[in-house]
C-alpha positions as CSV (number, residue, x, y, z in Angstrom):
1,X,111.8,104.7,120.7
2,X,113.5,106.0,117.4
3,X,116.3,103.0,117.0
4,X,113.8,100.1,118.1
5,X,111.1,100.8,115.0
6,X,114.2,101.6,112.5
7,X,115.5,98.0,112.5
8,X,112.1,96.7,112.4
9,X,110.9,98.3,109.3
10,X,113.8,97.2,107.6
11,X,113.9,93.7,107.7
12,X,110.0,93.6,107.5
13,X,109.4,96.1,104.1
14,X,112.9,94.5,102.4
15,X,111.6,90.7,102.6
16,X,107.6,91.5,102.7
17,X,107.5,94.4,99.8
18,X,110.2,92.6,97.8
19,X,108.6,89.7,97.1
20,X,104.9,90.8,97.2
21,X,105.7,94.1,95.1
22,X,107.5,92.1,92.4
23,X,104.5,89.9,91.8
24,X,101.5,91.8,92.8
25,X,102.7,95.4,90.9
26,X,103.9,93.3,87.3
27,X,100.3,91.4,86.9
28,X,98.4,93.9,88.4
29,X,99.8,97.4,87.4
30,X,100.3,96.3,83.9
31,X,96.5,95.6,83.3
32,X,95.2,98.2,85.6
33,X,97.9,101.1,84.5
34,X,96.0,100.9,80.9
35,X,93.0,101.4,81.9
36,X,93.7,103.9,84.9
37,X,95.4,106.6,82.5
38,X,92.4,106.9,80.8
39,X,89.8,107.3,83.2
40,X,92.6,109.6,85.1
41,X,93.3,111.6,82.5
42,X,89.5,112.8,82.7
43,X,89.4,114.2,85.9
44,X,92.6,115.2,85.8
45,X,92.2,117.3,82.2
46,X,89.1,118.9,83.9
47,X,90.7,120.1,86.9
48,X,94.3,121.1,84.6
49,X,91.6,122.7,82.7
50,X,89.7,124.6,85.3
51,X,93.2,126.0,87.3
52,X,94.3,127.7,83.9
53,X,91.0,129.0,83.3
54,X,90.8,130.6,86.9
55,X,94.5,132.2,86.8
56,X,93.2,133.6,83.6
C-alpha cells in the first residue's frame, strides 16, 4: 500500500507541478504577492499585537 502510491506521486507532481508551478506562480504570485502583504500584514499586526499584549 506504501510503495504503490510512492512511485505515483512522483512522476505525477515532478511533470504536473513543474510545468504548471513555473507558469501559474511567476504571473500570478508576482501580482498577487504585492497586494497580499499588505492586506496580510493587517490581520497579522493585530493578532502579533494582541499575543504581546496578553503575555504582558
Amino acid at each position: 500500500m506504501m510503495p504503490p502510491p510512492m512511485p505515483l506521486q512522483t512522476p505525477l507532481q515532478t511533470p504536473l507541478q513543474t510545468p504548471l508551478q513555473t507558469p501559474l506562480q511567476t504571473p500570478l504570485q508576482t501580482p498577487l504577492r504585492m497586494p497580499l502583504p499588505m492586506q496580510l500584514q493587517t490581520p497579522l499586526r493585530m493578532l502579533l499585537a494582541t499575543r504581546p499584549r496578553t503575555e504582558d
